[in-house]
Legacy VTK file of the C-alpha trace (Angstrom):
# vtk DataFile Version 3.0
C-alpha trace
ASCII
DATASET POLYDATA
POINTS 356 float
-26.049 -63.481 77.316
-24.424 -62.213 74.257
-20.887 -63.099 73.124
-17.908 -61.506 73.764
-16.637 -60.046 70.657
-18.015 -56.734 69.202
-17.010 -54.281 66.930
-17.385 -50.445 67.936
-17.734 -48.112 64.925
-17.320 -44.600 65.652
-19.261 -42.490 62.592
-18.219 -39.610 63.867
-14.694 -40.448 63.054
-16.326 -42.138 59.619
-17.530 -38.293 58.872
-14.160 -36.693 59.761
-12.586 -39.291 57.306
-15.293 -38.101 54.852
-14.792 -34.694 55.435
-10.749 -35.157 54.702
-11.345 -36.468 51.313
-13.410 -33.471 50.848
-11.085 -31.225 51.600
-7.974 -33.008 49.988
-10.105 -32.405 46.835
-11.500 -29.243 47.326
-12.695 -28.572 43.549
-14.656 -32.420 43.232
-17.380 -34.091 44.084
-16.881 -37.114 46.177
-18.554 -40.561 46.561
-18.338 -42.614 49.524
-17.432 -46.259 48.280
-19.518 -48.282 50.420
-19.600 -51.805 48.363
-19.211 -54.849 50.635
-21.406 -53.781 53.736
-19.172 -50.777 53.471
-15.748 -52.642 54.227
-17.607 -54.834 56.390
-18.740 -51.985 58.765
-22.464 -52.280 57.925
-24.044 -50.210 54.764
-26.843 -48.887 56.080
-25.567 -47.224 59.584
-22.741 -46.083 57.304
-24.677 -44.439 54.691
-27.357 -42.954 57.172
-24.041 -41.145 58.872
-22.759 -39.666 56.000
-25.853 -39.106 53.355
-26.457 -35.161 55.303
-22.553 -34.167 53.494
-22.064 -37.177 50.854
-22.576 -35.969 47.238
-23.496 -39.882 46.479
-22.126 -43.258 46.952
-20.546 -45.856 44.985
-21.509 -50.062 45.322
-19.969 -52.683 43.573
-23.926 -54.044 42.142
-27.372 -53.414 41.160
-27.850 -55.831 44.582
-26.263 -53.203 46.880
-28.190 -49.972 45.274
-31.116 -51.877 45.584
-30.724 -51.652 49.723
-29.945 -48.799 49.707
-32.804 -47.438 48.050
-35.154 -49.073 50.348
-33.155 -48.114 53.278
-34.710 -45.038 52.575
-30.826 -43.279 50.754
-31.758 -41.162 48.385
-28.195 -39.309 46.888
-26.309 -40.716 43.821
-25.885 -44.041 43.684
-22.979 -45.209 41.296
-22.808 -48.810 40.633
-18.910 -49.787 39.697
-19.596 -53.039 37.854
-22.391 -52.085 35.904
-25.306 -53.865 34.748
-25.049 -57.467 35.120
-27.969 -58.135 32.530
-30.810 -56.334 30.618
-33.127 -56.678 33.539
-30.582 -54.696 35.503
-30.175 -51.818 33.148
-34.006 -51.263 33.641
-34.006 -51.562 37.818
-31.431 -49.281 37.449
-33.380 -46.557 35.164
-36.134 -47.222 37.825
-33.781 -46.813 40.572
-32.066 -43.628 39.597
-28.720 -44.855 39.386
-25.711 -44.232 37.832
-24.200 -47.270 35.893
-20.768 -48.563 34.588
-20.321 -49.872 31.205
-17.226 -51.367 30.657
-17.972 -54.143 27.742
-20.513 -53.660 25.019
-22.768 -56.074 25.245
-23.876 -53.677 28.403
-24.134 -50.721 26.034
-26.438 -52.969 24.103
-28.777 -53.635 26.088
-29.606 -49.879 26.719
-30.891 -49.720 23.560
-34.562 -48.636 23.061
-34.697 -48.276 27.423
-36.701 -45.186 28.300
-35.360 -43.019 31.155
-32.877 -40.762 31.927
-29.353 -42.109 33.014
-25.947 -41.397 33.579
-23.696 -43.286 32.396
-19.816 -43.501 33.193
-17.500 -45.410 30.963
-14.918 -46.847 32.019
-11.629 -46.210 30.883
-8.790 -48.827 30.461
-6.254 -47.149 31.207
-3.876 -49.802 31.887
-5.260 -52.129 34.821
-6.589 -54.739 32.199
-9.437 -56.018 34.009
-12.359 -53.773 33.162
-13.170 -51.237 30.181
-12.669 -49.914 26.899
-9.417 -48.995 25.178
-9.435 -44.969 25.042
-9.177 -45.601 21.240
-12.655 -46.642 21.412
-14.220 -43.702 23.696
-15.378 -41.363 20.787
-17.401 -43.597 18.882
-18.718 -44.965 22.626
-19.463 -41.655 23.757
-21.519 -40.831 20.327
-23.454 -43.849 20.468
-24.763 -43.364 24.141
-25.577 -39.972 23.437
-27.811 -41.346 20.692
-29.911 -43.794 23.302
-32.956 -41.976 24.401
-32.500 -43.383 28.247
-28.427 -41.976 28.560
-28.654 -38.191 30.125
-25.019 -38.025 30.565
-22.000 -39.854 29.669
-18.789 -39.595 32.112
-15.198 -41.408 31.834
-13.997 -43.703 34.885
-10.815 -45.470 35.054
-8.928 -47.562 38.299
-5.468 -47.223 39.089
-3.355 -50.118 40.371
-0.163 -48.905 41.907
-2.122 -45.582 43.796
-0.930 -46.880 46.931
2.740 -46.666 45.836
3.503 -42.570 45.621
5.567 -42.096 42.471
5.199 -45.890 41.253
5.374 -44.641 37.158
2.517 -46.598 36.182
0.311 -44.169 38.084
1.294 -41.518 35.062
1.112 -43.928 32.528
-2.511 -44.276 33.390
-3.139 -40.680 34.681
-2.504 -39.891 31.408
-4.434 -42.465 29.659
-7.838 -40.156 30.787
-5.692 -36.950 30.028
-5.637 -37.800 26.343
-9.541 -37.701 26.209
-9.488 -34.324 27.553
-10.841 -32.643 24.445
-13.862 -34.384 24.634
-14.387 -32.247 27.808
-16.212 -34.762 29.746
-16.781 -34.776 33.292
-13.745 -38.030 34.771
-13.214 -39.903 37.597
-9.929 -41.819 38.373
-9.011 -41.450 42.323
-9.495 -44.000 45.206
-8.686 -43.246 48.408
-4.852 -43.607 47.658
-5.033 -41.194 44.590
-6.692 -38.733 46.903
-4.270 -38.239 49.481
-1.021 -38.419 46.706
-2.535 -37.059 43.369
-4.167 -33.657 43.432
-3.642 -33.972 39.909
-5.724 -37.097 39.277
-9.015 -35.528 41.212
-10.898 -34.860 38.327
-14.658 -33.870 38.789
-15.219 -36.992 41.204
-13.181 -38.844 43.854
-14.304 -42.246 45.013
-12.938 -42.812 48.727
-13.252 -45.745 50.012
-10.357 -47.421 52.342
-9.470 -43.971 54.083
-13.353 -43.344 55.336
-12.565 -46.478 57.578
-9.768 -45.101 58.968
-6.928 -47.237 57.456
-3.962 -46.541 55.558
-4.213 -46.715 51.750
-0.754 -45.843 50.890
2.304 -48.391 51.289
4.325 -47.676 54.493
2.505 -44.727 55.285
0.586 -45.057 59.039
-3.296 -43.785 58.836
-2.371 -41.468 61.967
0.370 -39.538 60.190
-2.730 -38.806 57.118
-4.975 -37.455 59.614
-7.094 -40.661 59.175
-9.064 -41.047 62.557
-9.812 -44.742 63.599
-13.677 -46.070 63.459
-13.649 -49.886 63.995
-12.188 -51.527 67.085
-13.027 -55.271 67.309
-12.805 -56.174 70.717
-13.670 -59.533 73.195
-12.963 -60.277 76.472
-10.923 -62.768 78.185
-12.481 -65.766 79.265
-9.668 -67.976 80.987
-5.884 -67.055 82.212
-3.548 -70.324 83.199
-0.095 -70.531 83.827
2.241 -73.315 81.632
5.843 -74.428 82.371
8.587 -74.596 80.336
8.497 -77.213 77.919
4.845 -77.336 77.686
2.620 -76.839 74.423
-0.474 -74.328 73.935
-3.410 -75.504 70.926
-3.409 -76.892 68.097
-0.646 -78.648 66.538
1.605 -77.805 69.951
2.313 -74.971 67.442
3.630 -73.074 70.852
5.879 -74.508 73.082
6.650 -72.319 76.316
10.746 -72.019 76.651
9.945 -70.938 80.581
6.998 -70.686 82.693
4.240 -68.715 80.657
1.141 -67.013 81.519
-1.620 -67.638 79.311
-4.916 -65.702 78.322
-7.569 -67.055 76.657
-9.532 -64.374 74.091
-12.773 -65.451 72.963
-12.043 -64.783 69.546
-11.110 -66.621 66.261
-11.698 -67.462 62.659
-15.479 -67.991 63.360
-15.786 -64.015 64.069
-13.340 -63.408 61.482
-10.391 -63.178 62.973
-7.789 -64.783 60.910
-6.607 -67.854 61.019
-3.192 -66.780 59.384
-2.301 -64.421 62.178
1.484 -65.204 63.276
2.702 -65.603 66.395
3.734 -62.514 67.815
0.416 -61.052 66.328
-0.007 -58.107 68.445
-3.304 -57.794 71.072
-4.154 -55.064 73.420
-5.301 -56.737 76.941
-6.335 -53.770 79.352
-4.289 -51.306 77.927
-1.196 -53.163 77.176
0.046 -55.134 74.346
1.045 -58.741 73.872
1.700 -61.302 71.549
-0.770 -63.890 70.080
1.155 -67.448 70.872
-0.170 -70.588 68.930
-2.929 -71.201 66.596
-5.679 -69.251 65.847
-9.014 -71.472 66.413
-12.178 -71.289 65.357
-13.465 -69.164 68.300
-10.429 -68.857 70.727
-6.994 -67.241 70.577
-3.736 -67.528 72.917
-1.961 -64.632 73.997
1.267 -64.663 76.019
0.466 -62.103 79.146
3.655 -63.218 81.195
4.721 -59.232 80.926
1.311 -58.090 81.513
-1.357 -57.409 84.727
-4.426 -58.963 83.329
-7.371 -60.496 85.027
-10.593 -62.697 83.987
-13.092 -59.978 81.589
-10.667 -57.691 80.742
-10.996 -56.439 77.457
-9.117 -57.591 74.123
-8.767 -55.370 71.676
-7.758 -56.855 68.107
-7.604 -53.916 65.766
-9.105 -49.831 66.245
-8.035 -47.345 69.337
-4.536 -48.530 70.419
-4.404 -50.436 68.168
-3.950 -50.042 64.232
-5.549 -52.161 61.968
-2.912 -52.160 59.366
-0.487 -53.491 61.905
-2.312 -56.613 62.868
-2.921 -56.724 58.879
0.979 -56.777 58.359
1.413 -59.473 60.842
-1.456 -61.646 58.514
0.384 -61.032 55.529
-3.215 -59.388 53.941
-4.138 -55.399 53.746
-7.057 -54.202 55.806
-9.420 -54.279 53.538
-9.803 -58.261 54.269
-9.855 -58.045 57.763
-12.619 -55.355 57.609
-14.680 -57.464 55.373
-14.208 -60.902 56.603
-15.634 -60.755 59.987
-18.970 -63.156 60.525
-22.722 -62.303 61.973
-21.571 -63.697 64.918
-19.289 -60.637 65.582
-21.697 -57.884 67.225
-21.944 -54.371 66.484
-22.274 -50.884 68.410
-22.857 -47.757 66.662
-21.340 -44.476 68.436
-22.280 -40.875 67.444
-25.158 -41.602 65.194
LINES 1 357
356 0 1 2 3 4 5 6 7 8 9 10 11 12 13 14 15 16 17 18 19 20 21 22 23 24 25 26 27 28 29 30 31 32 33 34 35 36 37 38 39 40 41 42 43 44 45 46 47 48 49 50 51 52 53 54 55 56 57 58 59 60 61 62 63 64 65 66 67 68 69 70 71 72 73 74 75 76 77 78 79 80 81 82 83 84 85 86 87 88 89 90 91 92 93 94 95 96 97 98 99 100 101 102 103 104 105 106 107 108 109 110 111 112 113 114 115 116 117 118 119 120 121 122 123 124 125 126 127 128 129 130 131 132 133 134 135 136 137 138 139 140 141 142 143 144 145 146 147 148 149 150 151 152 153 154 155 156 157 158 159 160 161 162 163 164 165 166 167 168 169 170 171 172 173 174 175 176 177 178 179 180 181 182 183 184 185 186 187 188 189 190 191 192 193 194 195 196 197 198 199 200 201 202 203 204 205 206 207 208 209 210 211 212 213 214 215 216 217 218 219 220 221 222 223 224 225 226 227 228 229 230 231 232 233 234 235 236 237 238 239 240 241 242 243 244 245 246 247 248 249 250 251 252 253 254 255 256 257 258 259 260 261 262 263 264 265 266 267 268 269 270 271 272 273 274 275 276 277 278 279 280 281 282 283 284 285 286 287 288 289 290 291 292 293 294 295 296 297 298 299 300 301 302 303 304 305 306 307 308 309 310 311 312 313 314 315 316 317 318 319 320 321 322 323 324 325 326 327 328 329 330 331 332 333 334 335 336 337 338 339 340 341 342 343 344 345 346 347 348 349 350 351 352 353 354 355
């Protein structure tokens, strides 16, 4: 008999978030950012939905491309870090990929490759973690478009505040790309935040990311009130329901202690599946339709929940993030964004595909 806990990913809802980014930036092109298993949401059921109305995707490595290729994708593939060494430059020309430089020693080892390749350089426009200065585009740009294997060269840059409409760094670095403009080369700056805040920064590609999943990439903004429509909802079931009395503890550490008579349900869930261990108390979880709050620690592969309010009964289903409830409020109450609690969960965590 399988475990409990599952996570339900609804790609229709994946190809409505697609399809908002799309429209948001009507005059682009748009990659799907699908690095990390795609957010943790599995890369190849994710890619399969979207690859009959993606113009490409976007990985983090060579490693990612590489599954996707023989999963049988065969749009753009844009890998963000680049090359991680010579070898890689030339699985890439093989490959058909797209690749990152954003030190030298990667332009260097495109030298005397045979091919055809586009390249996108990336831009430091003010992140300081990855790229070239924009003082050193030109003589960048003239140099690739010397190398027999580079077929195009592009400008990329990342912002850091996007998620923070009007934060003044986003123009700072907006216009870090806007000062190349007379080299009229095709640019790419927006993530997912950018999109949905900057029509200004779409240039001729967007890269979402975040908002295909269905959560929230700008501060204090809900993913409902964007339009975003939910696709993961982790759920278990519940395995045991006790009463305590007042006085008495619940887990680990006696990190709860009931202040009256408490009714107790037992989700089989925890830090094993992913679910994290710095949830607080208070934590929100949806038991058969209503919600409660997550009492004591989180274990490896239980939680506590406090259903004294609540008609609940042995099997009913949990629900720790998705439909009913969103994923950036249970992130909130972990003091982490979304994008962690996507990622993290384990192979032990099973998953169900809807609307293939």
């Amino acid at each position: 008999m399988a475990r409990a806990t599952q996570a339900i990913i609804n790609l229709h809802a994946l190809r409505e978030n697609y399809q908002l980014a799309k429209k948001c930036a009507a005059n682009s092109r748009a990659y799907a950012v699908i690095k990390a298993n795609a957010y943790g949401h599995g890369v190849l059921p994710v890619a399969n939905a979207l690859s009959a109305m993606a113009d490409g995707f976007a990985v983090a490595c060579i490693e990612e491309a590489l599954e996707l290729r023989q999963g049988g994708i065969l749009l753009p593939i844009l890998v963000l870090e680049g090359a991680m060494d010579e070898q890689e430059c030339q699985v890439a020309l093989d490959l058909d990929l797209e690749l990152v430089v954003h030190q030298s020693q990667q332009v260097r080892w495109l030298d005397n490759k045979l091919g055809s390749l586009r390249i996108w350089i990336k831009v430091d426009s003010g992140m300081h973690r990855l790229g070239f200065a924009g003082t050193e585009v030109p003589a960048l740009v003239s140099e690739l478009r010397n190398m027999a294997c580079v077929s195009q060269v592009q400008l990329l840059s990342h912002f850091a505040c996007a998620d923070e409409v009007g934060h003044p760094f986003n123009e700072q670095q907006l216009q870090q790309i806007q000062i190349l403009s007379p080299m009229k080369l095709p640019w790419s700056m927006s993530n997912s935040a950018a999109i949905l805040s900057m029509p200004e920064a779409h240039g001729d590609l967007v890269r979402p990311g975040l908002m295909l999943f269905g959560a929230s990439p700008l501060s204090g903004r809900a993913a409902g009130d964007l339009q975003l429509a939910n696709v993961m909802t982790l759920q278990s079931r519940v395995i045991a329901l006790h009463a305590i009395g007042a006085g008495e503890s619940v887990g680990y550490g006696q990190a709860f202690v009931a202040k009256q008579d408490t009714s107790i349900a037992v989700v089989a869930i925890g830090y094993g599946d992913g679910y994290p261990r710095s949830a607080r108390p208070g934590t929100p979880v949806v038991i058969a339709g209503q919600e409660c709050p997550l009492v004591g620690r989180v274990s490896m592969d239980m939680i506590t929940v406090d259903v004294s309010r609540c008609q609940v009964k042995l099997g009913d289903t949990a629900t720790l993030w998705g439909v009913g409830l969103s994923v950036d409020e249970v992130a909130k109450c972990c003091a982490t964004l979304s994008y962690e609690l996507f990622c993290q969960l384990t192979q032990r965590v099973k998953f169900q595909y809807l609307g293939r």
